[in-house]
MOPAC internal coordinates of N, CA, C and O (Angstrom, degrees):
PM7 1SCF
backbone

  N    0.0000 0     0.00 0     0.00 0    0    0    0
  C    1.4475 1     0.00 0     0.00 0    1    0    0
  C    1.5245 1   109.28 1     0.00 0    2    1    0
  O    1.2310 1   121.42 1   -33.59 1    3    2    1
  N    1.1870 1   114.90 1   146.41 1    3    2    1
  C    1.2377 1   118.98 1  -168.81 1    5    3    2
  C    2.0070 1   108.53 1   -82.92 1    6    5    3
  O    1.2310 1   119.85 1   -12.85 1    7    6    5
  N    1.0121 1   117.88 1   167.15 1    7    6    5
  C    1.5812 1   134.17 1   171.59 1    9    7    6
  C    1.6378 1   103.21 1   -31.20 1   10    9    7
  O    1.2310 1   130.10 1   110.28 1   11   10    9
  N    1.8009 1    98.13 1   -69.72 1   11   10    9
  C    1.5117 1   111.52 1  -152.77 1   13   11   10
  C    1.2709 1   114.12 1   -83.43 1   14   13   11
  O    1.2310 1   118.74 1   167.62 1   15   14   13
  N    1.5975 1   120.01 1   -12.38 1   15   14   13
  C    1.8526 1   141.27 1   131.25 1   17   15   14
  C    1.7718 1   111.09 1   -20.75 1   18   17   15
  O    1.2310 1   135.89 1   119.72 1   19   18   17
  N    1.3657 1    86.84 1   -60.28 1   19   18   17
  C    1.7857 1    98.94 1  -164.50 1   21   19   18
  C    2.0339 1    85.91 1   -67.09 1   22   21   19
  O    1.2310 1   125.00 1   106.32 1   23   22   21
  N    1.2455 1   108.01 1   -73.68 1   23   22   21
  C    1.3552 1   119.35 1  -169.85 1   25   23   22
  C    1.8264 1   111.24 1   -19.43 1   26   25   23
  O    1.2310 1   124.34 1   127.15 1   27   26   25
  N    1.5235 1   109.28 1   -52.85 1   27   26   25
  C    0.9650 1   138.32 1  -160.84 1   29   27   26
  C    1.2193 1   104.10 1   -61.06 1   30   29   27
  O    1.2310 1   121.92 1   116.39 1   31   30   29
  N    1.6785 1   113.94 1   -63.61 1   31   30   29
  C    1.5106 1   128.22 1  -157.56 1   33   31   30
  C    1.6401 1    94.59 1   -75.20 1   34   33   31
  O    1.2310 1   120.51 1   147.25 1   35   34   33
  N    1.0599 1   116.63 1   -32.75 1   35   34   33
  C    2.1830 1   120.85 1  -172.40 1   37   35   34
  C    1.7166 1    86.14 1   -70.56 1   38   37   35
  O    1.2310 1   123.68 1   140.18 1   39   38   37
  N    1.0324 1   110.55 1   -39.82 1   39   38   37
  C    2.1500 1    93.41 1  -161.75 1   41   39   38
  C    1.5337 1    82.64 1   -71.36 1   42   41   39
  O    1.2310 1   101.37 1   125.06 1   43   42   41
  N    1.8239 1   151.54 1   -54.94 1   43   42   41
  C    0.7070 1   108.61 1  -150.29 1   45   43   42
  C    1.3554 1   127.40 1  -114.12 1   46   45   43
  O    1.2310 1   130.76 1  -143.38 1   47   46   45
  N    1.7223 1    96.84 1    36.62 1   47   46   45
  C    1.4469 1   101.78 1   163.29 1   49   47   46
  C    1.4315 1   107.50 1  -109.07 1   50   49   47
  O    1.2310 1   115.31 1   155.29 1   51   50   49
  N    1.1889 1   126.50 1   -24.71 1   51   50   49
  C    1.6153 1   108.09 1   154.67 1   53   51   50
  C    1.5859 1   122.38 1   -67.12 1   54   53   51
  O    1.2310 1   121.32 1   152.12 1   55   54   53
  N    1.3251 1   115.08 1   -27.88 1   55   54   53
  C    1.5741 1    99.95 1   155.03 1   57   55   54
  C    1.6372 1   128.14 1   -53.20 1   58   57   55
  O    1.2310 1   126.65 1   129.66 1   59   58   57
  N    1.1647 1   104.83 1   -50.34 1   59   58   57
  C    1.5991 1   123.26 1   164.55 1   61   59   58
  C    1.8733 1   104.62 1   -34.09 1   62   61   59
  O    1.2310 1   131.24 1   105.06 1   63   62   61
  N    1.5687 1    95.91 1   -74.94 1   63   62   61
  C    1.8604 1   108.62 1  -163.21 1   65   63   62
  C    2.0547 1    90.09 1   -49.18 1   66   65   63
  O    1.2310 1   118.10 1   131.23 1   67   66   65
  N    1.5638 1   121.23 1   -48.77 1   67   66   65
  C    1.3964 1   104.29 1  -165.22 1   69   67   66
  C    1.3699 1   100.19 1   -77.92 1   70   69   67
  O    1.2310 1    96.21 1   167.90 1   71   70   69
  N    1.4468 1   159.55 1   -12.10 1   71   70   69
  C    1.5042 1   141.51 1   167.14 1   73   71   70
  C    1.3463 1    82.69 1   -66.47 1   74   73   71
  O    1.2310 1   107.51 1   107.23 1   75   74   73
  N    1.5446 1   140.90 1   -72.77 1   75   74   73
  C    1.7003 1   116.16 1  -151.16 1   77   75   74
  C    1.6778 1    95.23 1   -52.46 1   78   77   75
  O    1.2310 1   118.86 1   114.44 1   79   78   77
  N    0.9441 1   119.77 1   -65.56 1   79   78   77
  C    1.9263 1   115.56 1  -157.79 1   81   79   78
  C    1.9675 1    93.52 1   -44.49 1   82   81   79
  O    1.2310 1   118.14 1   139.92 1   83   82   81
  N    1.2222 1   121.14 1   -40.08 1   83   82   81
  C    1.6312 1   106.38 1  -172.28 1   85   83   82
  C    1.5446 1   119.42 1   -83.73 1   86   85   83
  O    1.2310 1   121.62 1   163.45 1   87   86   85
  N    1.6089 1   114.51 1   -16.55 1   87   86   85
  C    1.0586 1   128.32 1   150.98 1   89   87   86
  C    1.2783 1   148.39 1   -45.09 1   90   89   87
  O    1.2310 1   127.92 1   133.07 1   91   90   89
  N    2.1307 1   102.36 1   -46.93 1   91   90   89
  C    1.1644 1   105.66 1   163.67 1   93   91   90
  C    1.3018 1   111.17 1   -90.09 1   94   93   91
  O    1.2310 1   109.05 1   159.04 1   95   94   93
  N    1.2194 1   138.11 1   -20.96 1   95   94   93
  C    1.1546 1   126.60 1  -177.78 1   97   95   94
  C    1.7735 1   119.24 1   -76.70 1   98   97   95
  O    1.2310 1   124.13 1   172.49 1   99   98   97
  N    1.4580 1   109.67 1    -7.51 1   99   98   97
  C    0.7200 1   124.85 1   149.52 1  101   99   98
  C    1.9406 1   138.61 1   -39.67 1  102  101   99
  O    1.2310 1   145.23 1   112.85 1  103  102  101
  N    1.3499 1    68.54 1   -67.15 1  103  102  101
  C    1.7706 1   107.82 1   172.89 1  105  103  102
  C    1.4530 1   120.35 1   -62.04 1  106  105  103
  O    1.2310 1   134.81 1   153.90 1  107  106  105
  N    1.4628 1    88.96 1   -26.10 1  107  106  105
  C    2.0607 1    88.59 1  -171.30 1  109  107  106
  C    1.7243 1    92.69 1   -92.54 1  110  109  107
  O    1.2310 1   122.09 1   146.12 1  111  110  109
  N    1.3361 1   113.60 1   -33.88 1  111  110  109
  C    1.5972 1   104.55 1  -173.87 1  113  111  110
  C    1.7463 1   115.75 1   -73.93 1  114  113  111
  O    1.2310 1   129.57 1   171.72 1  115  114  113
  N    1.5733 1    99.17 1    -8.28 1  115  114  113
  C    1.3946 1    98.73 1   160.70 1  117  115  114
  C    1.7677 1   138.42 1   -81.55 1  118  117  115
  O    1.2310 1   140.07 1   142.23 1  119  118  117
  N    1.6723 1    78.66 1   -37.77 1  119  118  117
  C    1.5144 1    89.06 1   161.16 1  121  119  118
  C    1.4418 1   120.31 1   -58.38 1  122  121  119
  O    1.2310 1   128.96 1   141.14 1  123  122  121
  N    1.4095 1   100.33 1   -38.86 1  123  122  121
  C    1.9027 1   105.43 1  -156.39 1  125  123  122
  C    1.6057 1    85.33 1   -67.35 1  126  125  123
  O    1.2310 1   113.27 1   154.09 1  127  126  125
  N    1.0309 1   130.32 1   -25.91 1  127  126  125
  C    1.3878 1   134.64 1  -168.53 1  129  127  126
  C    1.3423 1   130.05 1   -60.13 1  130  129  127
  O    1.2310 1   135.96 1   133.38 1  131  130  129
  N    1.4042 1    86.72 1   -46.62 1  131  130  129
  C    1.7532 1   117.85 1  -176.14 1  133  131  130
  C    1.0777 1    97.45 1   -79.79 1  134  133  131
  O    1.2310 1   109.42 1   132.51 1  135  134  133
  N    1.3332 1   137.44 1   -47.49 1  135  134  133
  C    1.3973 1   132.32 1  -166.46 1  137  135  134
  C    1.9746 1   106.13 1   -75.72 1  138  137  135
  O    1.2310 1   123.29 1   136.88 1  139  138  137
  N    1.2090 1   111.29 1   -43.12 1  139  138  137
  C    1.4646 1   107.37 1   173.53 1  141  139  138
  C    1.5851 1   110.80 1   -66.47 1  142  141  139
  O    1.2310 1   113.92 1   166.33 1  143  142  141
  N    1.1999 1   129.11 1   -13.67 1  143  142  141
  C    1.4249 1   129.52 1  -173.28 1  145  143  142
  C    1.8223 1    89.47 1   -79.80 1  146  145  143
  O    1.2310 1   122.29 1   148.20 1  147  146  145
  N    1.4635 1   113.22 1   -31.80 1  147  146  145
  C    1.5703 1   114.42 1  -165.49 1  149  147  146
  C    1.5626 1   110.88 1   -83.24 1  150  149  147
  O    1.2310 1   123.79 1   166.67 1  151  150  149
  N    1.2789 1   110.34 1   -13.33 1  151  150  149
  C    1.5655 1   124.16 1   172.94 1  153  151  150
  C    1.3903 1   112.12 1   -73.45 1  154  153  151
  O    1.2310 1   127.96 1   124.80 1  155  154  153
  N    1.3329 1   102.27 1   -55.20 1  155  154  153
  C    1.4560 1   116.96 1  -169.05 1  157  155  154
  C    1.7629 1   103.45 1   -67.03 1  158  157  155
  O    1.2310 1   122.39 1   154.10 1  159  158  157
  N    1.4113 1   113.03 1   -25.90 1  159  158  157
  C    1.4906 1   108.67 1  -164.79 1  161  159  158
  C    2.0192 1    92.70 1   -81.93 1  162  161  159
  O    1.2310 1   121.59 1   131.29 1  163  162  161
  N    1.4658 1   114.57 1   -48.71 1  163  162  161
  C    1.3104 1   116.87 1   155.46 1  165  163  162
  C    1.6301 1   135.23 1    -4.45 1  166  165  163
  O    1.2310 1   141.94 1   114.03 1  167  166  165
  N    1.2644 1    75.00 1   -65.97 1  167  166  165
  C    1.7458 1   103.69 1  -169.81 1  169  167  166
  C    2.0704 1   104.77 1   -81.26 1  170  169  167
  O    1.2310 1   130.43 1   154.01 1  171  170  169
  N    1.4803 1    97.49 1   -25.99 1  171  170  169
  C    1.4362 1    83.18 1  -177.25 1  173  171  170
  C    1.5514 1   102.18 1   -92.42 1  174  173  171
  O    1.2310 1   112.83 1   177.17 1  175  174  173
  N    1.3845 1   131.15 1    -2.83 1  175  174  173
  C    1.1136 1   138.98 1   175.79 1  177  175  174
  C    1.5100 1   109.86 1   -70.96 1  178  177  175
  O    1.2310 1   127.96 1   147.40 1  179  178  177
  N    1.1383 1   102.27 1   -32.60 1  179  178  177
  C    1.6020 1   108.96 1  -162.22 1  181  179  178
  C    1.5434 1   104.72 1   -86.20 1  182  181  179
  O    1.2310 1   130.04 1   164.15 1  183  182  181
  N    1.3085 1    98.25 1   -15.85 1  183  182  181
  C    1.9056 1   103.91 1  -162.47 1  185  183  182
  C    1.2065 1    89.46 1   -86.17 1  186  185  183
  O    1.2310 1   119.28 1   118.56 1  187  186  185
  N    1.5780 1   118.99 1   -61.44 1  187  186  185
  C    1.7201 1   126.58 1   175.98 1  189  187  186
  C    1.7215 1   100.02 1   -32.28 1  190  189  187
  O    1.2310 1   118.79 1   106.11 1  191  190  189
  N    0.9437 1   119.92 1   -73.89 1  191  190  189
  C    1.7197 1   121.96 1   171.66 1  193  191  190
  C    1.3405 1   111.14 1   -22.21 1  194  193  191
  O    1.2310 1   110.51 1   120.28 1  195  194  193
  N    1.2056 1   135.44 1   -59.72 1  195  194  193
  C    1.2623 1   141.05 1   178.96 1  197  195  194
  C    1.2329 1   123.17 1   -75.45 1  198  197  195
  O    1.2310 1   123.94 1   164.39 1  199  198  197
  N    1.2938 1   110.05 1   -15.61 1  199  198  197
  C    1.5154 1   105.51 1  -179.06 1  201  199  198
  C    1.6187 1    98.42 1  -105.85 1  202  201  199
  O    1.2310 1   115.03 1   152.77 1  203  202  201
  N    1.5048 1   127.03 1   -27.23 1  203  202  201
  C    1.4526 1   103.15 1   160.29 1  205  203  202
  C    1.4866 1   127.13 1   -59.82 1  206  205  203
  O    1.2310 1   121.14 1   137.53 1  207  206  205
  N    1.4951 1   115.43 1   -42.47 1  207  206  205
  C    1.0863 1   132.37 1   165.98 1  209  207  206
  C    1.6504 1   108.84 1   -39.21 1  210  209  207
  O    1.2310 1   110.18 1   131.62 1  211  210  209
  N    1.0921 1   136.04 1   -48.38 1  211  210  209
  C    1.6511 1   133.95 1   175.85 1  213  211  210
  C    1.4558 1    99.86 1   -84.58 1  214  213  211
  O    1.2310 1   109.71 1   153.14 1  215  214  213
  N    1.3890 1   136.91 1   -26.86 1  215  214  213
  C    1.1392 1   126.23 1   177.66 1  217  215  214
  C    1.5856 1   123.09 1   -68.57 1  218  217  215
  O    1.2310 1   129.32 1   165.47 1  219  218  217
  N    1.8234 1    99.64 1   -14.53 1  219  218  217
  C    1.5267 1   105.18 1  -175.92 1  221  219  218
  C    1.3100 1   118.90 1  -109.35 1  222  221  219
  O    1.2310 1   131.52 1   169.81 1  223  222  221
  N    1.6811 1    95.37 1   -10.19 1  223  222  221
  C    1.3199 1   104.96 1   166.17 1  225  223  222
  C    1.6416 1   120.43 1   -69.66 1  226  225  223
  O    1.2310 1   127.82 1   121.70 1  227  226  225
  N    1.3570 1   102.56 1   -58.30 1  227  226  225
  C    1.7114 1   109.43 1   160.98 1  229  227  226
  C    1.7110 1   117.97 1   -51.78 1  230  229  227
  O    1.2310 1   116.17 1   144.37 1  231  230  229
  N    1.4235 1   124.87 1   -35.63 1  231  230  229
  C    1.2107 1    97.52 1   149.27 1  233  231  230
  C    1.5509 1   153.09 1   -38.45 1  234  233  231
  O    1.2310 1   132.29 1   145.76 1  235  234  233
  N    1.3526 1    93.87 1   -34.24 1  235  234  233
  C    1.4433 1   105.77 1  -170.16 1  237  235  234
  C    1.4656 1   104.05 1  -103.72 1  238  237  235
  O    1.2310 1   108.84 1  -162.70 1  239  238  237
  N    0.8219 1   138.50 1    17.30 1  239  238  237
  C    1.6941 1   150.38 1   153.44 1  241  239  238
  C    1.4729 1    87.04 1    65.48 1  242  241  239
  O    1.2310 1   131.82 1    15.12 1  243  242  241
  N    1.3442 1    94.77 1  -164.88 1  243  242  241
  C    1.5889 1   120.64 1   178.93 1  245  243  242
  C    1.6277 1   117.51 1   -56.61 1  246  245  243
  O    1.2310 1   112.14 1   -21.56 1  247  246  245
  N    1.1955 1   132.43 1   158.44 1  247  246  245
  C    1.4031 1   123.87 1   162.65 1  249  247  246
  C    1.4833 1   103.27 1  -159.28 1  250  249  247
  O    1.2310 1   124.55 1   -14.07 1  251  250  249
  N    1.4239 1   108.88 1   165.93 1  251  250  249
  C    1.4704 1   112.68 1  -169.73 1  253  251  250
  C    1.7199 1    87.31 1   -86.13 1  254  253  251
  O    1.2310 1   135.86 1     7.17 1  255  254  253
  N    1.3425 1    86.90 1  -172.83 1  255  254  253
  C    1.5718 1   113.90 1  -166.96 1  257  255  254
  C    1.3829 1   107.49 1   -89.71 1  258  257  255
  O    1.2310 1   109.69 1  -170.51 1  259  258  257
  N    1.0561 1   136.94 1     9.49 1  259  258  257
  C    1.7439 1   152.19 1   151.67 1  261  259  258
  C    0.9725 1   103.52 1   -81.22 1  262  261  259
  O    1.2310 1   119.98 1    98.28 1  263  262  261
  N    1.3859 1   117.64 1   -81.72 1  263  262  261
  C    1.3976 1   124.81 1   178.74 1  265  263  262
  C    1.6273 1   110.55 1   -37.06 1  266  265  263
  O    1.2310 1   111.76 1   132.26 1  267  266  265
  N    0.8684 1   133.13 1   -47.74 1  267  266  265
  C    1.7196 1   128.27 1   171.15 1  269  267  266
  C    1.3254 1   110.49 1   -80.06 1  270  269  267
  O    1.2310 1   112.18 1  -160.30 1  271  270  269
  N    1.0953 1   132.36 1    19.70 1  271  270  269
  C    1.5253 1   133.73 1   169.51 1  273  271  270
  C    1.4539 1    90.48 1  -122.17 1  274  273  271
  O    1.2310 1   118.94 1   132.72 1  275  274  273
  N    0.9496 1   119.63 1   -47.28 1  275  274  273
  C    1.7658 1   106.43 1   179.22 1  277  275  274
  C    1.5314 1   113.97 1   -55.97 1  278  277  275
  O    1.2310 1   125.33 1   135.72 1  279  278  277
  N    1.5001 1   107.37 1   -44.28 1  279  278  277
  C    1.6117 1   105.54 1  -174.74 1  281  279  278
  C    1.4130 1    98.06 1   -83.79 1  282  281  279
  O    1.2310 1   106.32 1   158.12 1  283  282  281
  N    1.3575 1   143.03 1   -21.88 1  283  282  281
  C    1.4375 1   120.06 1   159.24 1  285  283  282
  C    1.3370 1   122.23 1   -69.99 1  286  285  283
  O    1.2310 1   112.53 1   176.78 1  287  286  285
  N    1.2343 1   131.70 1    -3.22 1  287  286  285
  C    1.4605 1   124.34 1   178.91 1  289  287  286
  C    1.5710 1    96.29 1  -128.50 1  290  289  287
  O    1.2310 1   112.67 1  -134.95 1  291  290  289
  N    1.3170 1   131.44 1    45.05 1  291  290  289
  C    1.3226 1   157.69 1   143.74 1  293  291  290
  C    1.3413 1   104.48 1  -106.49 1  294  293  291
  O    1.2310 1   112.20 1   157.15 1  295  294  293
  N    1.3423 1   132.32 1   -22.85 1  295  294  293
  C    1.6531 1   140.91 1  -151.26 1  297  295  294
  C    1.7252 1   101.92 1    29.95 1  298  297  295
  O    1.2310 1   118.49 1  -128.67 1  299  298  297
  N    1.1335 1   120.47 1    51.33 1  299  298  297
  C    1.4253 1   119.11 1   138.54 1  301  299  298
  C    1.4123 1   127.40 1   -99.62 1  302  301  299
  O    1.2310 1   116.93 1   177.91 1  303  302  301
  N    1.3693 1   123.45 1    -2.09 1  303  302  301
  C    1.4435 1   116.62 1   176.22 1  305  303  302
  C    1.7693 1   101.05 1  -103.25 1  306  305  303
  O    1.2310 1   120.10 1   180.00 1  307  306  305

């Protein structure tokens, strides 16, 4: 094989090796992506939870201390 054979085939397997390295790194910042989009959807789930949860609490105004022992041993409060 000639010189510019050898020359040839080396440029385009280091062209080759840098698309995989920009590829996966590609790939991982997509993942990392997707997975923080799944945190955040988590976390806003949990807040919604809590804020109905105080929203139903303030519904129901004040109550004596029977009345909140009754609805805890109903397990509705």
């Amino acid at each position: 094989m000639t010189p510019y054979l050898w020359w040839a085939l080396a440029i385009i397997v280091i062209g080759v090796l840098v698309w995989l390295v920009a590829y996966a790194t590609e790939a991982g910042r997509n993942g990392q992506s997707v997975q923080t989009s799944q945190h955040e959807a988590e976390d806003a789930e949990i807040v919604a939870g809590v804020q109905a949860n105080m929203a139903q609490a303030q519904a129901d105004g004040p109550q004596s201390k029977e009345q909140l022992l009754e609805r805890l041993d109903a397990g509705t409060g």
